[in-house]
VEXDREN-2710 file (C-alpha; in Angstrom, 1 decimal):
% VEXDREN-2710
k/r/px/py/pz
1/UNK/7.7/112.8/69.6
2/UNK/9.0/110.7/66.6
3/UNK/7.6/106.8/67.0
4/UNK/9.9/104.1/65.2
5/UNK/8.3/101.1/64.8
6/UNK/10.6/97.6/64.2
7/UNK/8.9/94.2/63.9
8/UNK/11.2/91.5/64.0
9/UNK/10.9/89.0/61.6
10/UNK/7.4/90.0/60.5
11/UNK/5.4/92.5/59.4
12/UNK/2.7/95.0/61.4
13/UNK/-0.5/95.7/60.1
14/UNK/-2.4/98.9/60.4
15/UNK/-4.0/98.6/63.1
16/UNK/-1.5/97.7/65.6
17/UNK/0.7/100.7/64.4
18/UNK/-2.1/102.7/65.5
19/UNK/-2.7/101.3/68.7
20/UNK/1.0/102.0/69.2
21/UNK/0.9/105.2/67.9
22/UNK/-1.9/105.8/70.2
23/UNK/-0.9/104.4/73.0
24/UNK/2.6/105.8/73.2
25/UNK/1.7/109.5/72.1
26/UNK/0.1/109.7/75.1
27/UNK/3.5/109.8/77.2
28/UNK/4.7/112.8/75.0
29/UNK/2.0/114.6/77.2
30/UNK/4.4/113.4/80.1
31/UNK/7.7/114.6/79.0
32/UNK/8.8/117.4/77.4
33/UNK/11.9/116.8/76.0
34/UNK/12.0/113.2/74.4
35/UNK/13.8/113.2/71.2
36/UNK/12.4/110.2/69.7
37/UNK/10.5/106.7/70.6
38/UNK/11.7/103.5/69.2
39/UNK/9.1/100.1/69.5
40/UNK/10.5/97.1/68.8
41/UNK/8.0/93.9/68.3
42/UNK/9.5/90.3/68.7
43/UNK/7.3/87.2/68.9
44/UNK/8.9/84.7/70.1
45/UNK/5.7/82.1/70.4
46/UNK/2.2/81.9/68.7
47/UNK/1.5/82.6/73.1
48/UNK/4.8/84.8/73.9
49/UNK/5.0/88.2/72.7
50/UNK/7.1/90.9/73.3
51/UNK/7.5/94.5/73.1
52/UNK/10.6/96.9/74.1
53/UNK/10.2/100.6/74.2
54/UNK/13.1/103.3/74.2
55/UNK/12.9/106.5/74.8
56/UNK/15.3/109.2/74.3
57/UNK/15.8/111.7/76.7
58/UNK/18.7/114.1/77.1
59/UNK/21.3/112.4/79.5
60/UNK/19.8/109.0/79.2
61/UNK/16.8/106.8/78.0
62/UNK/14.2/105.2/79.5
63/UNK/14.0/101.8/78.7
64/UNK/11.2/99.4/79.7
65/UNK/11.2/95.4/77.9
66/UNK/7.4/93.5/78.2
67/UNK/5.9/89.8/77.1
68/UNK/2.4/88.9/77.3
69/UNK/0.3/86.6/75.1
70/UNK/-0.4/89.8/72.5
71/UNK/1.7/92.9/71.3
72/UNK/-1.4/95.3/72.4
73/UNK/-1.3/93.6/76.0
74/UNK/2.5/93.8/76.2
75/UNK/2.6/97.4/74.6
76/UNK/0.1/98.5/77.4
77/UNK/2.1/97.4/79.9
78/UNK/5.3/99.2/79.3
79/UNK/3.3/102.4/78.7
80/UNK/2.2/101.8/82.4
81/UNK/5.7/100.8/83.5
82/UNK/7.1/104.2/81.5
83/UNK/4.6/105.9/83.4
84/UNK/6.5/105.5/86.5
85/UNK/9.8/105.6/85.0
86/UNK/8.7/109.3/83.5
87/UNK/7.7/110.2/86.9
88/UNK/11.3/109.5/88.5
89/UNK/13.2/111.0/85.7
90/UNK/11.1/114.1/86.1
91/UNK/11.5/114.2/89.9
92/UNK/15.1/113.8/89.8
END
């Protein structure tokens, strides 16, 4: 699965884009037949972060937005929520 990486107003080092990388190739293992990932990073506070994932399926996307008080924390938690979302799309 292609990852796309955006960072609003800022840039990412290296080490987050691997922890993304990381993190979200592990859902490819999930689903079959995702065309492409997109990651988009907004920080909104020096305490509010957030991070939106999109991922293309045929027929839809999934879609899952997050804020926590880092971009690892909030990318975690919409690879947990995607999870779930992967699961239903699979099932239906």
């Amino acid at each position: 699965m292609n990852i796309t990486i955006n960072a609003v107003r800022f840039r990412t080092d290296e080490k987050l884009e691997k922890f993304i990388h990381e993190k979200v190739g592990k859902l490819d293992r999930l689903i079959d037949n995702a065309v492409g990932c997109e990651v988009t990073l907004k920080s909104e506070s020096d305490l509010k972060k957030v991070a939106d994932i999109r991922i293309n399926v045929p027929g839809s996307d999934l879609f899952v937005s997050k804020q926590a008080g880092n971009f690892e924390q909030a990318v975690s938690d919409c690879v947990d929520t995607l999870r779930v979302q992967i699961e239903r799309y699979k099932n239906a």
